[in-house]
C-alpha positions, 0 to 999 in steps of 0.5 A: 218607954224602953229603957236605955243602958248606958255605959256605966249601967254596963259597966256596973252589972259587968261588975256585979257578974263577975263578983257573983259568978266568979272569973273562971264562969264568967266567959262559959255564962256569956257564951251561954247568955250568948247562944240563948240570945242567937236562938230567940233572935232566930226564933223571931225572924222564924216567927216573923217570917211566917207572918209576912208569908202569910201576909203575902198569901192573903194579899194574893188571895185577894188579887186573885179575887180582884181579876176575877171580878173583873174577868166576870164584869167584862162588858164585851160578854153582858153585852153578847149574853143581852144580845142572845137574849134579845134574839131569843125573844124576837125568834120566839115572838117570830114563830108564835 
């Protein structure tokens, strides 16, 4: 549930500023206001970043994984090591 303001809300808490800060303050207080906002936006997109950098390491991580299951259950290469195998045992069944 996130709060909506709506104008009179704005125009309300407007009021209220300029009674408690004064006319003279109140445009360096929004400036200020202002520049806080900017940074914790820029500290968010920071901070976002990093997660999707690192989102998109782990997923090259595991595709990486991936293709190497599937270079090492490459069927051509168990098929020439059962082969060697089987010529091994007739080679030695051979000279016995």
């Amino acid at each position: 549930m996130i709060p909506q303001i709506g104008f009179v809300e704005i125009l309300i808490l407007g009021v209220v500023a300029l009674v408690v800060v004064g006319p003279k303050d109140l445009p360096a207080l929004l400036r200020k206001i202002g520049r806080i906002t900017a940074k914790a936006r820029g500290m968010a997109n920071e901070f976002k970043g990093a997660f999707d950098d690192m989102g998109r390491e782990v997923e090259l991580d595991e595709l990486k994984k991936e293709i190497e299951a599937i270079k090492n259950a490459n069927p051509v290469n168990k098929i020439k090591q059962e082969l060697t195998d089987v010529t091994r045992d007739i080679d030695a069944s051979s000279k016995d």
